[in-house]
C-alpha positions as CSV (number, residue, x, y, z in Angstrom):
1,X,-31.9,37.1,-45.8
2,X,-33.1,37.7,-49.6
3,X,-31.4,35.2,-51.7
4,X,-31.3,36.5,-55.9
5,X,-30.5,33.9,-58.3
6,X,-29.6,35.8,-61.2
7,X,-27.4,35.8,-64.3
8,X,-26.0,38.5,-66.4
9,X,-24.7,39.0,-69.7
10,X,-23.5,41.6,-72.2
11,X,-27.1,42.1,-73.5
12,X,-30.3,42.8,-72.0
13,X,-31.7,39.8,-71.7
14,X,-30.9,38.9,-67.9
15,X,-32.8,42.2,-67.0
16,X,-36.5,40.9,-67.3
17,X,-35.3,37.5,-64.3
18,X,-33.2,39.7,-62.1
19,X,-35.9,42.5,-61.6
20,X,-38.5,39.7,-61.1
21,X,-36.7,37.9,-58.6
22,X,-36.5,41.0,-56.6
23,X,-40.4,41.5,-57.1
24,X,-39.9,44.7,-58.4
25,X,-40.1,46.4,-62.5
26,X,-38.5,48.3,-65.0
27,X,-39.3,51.5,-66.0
28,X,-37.1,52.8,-69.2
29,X,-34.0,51.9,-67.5
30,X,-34.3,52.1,-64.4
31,X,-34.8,48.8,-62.6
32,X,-37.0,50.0,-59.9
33,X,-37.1,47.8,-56.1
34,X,-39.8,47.8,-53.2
35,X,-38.0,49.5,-51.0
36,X,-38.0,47.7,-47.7
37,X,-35.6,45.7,-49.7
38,X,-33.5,48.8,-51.2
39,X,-34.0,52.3,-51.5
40,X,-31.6,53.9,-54.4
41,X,-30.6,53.7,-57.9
42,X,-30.1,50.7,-60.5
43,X,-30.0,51.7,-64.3
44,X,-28.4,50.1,-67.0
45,X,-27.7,50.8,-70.5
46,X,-27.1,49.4,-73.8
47,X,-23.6,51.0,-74.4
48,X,-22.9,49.1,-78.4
49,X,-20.5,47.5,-79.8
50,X,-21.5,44.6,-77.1
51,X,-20.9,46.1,-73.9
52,X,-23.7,46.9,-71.4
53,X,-23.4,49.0,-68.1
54,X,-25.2,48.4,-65.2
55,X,-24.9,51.4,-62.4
56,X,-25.7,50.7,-58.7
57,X,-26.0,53.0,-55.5
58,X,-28.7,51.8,-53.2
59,X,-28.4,51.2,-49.4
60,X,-29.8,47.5,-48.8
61,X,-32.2,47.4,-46.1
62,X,-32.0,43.7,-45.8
63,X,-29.2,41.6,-46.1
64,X,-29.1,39.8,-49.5
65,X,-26.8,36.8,-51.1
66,X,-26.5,37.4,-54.9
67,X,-25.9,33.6,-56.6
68,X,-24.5,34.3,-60.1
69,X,-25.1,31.2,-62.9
70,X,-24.7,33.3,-66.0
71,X,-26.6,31.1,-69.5
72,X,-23.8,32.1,-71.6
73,X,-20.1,32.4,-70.9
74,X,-19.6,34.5,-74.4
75,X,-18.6,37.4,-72.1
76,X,-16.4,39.4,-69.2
77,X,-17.7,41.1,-66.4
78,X,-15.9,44.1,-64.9
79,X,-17.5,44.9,-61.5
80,X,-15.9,48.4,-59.9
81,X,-17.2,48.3,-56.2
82,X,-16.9,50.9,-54.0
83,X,-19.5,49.3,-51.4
84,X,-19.2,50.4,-47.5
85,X,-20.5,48.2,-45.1
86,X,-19.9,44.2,-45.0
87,X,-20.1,42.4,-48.7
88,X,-18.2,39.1,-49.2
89,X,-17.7,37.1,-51.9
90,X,-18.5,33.3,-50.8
91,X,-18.2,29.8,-52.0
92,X,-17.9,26.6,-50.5
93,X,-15.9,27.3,-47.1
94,X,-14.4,30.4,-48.0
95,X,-15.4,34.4,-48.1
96,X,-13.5,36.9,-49.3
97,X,-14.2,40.7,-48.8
98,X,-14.9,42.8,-51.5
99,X,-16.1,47.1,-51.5
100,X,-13.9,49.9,-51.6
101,X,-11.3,49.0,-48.7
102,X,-10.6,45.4,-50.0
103,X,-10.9,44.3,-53.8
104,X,-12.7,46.6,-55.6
105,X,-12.0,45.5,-58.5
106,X,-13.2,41.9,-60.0
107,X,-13.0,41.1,-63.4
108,X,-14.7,37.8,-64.1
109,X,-15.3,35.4,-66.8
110,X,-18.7,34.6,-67.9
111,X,-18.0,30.7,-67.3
112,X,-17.5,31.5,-63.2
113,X,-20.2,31.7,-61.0
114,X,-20.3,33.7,-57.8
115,X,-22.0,34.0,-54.4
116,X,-22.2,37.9,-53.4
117,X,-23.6,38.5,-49.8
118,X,-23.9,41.8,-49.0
119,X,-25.5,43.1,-45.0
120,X,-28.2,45.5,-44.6
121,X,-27.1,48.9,-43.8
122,X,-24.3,48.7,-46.7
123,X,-24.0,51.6,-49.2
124,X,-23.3,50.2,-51.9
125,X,-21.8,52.0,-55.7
126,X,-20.9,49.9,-58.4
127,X,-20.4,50.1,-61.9
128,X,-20.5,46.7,-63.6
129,X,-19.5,46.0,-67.4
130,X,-20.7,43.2,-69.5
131,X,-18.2,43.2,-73.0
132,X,-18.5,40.3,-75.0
133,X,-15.3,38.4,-75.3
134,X,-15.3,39.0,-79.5
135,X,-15.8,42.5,-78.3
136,X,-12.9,42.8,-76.3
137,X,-11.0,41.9,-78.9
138,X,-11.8,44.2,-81.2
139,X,-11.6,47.1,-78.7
140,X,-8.1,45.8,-78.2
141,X,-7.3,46.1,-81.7
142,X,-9.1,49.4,-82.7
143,X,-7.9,51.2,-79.6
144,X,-4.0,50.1,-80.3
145,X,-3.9,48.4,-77.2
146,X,-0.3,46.9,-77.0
147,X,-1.9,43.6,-75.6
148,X,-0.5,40.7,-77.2
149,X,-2.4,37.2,-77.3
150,X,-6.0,39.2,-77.1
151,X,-6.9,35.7,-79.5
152,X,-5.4,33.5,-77.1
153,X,-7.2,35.4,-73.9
154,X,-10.7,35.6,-75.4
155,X,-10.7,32.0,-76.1
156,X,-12.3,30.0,-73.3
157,X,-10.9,26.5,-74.6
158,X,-7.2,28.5,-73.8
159,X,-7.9,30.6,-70.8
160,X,-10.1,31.6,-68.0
161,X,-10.1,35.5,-67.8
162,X,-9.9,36.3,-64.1
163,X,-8.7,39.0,-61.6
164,X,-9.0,40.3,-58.1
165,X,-7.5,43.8,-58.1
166,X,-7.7,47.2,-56.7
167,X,-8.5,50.0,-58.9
168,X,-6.4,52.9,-60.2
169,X,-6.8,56.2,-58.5
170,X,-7.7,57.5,-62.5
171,X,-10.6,54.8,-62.5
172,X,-11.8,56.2,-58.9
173,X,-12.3,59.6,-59.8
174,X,-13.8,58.7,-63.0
175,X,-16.7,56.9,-61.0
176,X,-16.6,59.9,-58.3
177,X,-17.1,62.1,-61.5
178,X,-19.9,59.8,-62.4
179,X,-21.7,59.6,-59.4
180,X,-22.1,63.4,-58.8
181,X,-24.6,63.3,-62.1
182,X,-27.8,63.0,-61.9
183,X,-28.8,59.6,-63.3
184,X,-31.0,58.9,-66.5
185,X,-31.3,61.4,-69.7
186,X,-29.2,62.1,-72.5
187,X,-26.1,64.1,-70.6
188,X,-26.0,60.9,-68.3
189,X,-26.1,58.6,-70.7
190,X,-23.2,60.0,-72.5
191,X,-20.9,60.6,-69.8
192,X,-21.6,56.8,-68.5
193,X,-20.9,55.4,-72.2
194,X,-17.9,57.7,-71.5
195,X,-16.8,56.1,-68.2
196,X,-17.4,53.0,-69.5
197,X,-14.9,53.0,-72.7
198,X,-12.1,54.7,-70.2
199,X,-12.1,52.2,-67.5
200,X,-12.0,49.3,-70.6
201,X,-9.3,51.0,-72.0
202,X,-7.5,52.2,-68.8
203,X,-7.7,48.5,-67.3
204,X,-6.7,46.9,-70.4
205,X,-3.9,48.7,-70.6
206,X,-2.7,48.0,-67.5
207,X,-2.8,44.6,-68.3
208,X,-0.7,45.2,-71.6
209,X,2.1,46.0,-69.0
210,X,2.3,42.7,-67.4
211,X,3.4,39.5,-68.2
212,X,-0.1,37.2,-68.6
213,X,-0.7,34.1,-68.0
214,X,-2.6,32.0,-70.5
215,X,-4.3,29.0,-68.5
216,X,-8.1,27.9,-67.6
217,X,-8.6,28.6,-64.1
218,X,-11.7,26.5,-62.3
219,X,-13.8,27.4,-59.5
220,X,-11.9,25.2,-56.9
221,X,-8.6,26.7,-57.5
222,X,-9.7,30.2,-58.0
223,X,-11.4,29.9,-54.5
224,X,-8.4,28.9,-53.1
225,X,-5.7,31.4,-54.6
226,X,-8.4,34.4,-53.1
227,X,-8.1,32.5,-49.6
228,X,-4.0,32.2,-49.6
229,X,-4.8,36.2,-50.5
230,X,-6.9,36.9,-47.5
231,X,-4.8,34.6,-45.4
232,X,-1.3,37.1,-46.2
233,X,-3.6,40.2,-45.2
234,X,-4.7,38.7,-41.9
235,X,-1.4,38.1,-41.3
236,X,0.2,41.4,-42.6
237,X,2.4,42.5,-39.4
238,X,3.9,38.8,-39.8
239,X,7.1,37.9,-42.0
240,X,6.1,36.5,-45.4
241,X,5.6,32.4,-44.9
242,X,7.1,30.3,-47.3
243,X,5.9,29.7,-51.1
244,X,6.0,26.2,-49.9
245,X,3.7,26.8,-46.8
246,X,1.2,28.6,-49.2
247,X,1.4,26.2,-51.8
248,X,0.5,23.4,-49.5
249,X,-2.4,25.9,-47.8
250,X,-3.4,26.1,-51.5
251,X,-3.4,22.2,-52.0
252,X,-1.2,23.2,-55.2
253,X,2.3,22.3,-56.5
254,X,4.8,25.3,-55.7
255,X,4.4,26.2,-59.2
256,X,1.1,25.7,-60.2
257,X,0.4,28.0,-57.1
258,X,2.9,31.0,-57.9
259,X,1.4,30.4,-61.5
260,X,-2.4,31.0,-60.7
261,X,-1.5,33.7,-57.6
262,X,0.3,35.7,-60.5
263,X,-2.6,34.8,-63.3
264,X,-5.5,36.1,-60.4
265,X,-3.6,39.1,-58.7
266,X,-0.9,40.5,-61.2
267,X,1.2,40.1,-58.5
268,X,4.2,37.4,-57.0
269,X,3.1,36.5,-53.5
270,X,5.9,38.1,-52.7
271,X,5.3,41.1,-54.5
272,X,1.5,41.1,-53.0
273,X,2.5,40.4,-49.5
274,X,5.0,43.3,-49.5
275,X,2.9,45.6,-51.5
276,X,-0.1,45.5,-49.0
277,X,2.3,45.2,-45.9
278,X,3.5,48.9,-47.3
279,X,0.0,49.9,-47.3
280,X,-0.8,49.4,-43.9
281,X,2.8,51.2,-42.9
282,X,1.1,54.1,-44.9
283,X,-2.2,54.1,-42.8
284,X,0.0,53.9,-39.5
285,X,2.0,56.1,-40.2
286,X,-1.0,58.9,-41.3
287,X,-2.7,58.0,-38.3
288,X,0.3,59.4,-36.3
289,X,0.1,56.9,-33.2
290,X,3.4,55.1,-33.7
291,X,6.7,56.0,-34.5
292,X,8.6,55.1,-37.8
293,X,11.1,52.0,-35.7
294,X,7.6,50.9,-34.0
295,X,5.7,50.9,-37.3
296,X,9.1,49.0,-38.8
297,X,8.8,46.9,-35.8
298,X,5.5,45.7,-35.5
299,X,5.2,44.8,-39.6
300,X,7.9,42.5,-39.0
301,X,10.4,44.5,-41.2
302,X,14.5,43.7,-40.7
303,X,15.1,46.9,-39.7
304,X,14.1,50.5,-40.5
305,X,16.5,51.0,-43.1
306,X,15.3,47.9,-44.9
307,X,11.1,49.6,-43.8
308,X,12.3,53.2,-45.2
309,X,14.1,51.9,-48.5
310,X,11.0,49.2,-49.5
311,X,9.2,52.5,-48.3
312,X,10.9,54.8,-50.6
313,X,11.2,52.5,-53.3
314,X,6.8,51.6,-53.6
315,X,5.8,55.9,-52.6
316,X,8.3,57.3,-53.8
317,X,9.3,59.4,-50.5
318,X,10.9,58.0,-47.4
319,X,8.7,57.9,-44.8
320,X,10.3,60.6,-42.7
321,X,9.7,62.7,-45.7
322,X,5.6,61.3,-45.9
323,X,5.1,62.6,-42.0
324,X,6.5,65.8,-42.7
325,X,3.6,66.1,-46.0
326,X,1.2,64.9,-43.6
């Protein structure tokens, strides 16, 4: 395994110690890799206004482990991964999945540090975006963002800005659209600055949408809520445990726990649990193996009135009314 101890930031300057500790170079802005390590394309770009993109497709053809210590915490990162293959986040005990079928969506303080692992044979895409937390603000005002607090957020003595999401459908075709260009050059550059200051403004305006929660979030604790996450998907076709269970899983008070699950995912346990539970009824039901009472039956739903309204109500269309579309 390669092993990459790296930082990054919403300037440059972490460019010149993460090429070297690959052994490889830069050449304008492309950071160029031997390839019995990689073979692909990493480019990054000075977008203003203190926001820097760095693009990644490569397939790895070793495994690697990424460990993250960023110098300054003055910044956000927003890392948009669409990897497929096997690529974990890990600390301490736990790993968590991350790439297009799991989170692809992380949006991480500067003040956090990760451990990405990643297996050979993985394609990986990613767009990640460094904006500078006095940055953020400002796009938040300039942009009429209706997110209230932006003071309160950006200040790391307040709050620890963190999240584990999936990405809008809008924010997926945007990096589709991207990725069909040919990298470097003018056209390129403009349609990546492009990307860039839609997927800030589409993201943060999400957030504007949902109640947030103002509190400093350490590594321990963040570690933990992402394992309670992983634990509700292993355990998707079984009915939701009890906040207590969790919270004790989570070695948290009840509501410290639904507190820093909300803060991290957006979402109640509740609402998470259910919301990937429907998910997985969607996949069954397009793979057309099981009926609609033996889908109901095997996610642990009442009954399949109770499965076809939660249905209804989270797609919009019963599912009776999905396998006819299909």
């Amino acid at each position: 395994m390669k092993t990459i101890k790296h930082s990054y930031g919403a300037d440059l300057s972490w460019i010149e110690n993460f090429t070297k500790e690959f052994g490889g170079k830069t050449e304008g802005n492309f950071i160029i890799m031997p390839e019995d390590l990689q073979t692909g394309t990493r480019y990054f770009l000075d977008c203003g206004e203190g926001i820097i993109a760095y693009y990644v497709n490569v397939v790895y053809n070793k495994n690697f482990r990424f460990i993250q210590k960023n110098e300054n915490s003055d910044f956000v990162g927003l890392y948009y991964n669409l990897t497929e293959g096997e690529a974990t986040v890990c600390s301490n005990s736990s790993m968590f999945d991350v790439g297009r079928w799991r989170y692809n969506l992380s949006v991480i303080d500067g003040a956090l540090e990760s451990d990405y692992n990643v297996k050979a044979g993985s394609t990986s895409f990613a767009l990640c975006i460094f904006i500078k937390k006095s940055a953020l603000e400002t796009f938040v005002k300039s942009n009429n963002i209706p997110l209230r607090n932006i003071d309160k957020l950006t200040d790391p003595t307040l709050n620890t800005i963190v999240r584990f999401d999936r990405m809008s459908s809008e924010s997926y075709h945007l990096l589709n659209d991207l990725r069909k260009l040919k990298v470097g050059g003018t056209i390129f550059n403009l349609n990546l600055i492009g990307t860039v200051q839609m997927l800030i403004s589409n993201y943060l305006k999400k957030m504007s949408t949902h109640r947030i929660i103002i509190q400093t979030v350490n590594s321990t604790d963040l570690n933990s809520i992402i394992a309670t996450q992983m634990f509700l998907i292993e355990h998707i076709e079984d009915p939701f445990p009890s906040i207590s269970y969790m919270a004790k899983k989570a070695n948290m008070s009840e509501s410290k726990f639904k507190n820093l699950f909300r803060k991290i995912t957006g979402l109640t346990p509740n609402k998470f649990f259910m919301d990937n539970k429907l998910l997985k009824a969607k996949e069954l039901l397009e793979n057309k193996q099981l009926s609609i009472s033996q889908i109901s039956d095997q996610l642990s739903f009442t009954n399949n009135s109770y499965f076809a309204s939660k249905f209804k109500e989270n797609f919009g269309i019963s599912p009776k009314t999905f396998i006819k579309q299909l």
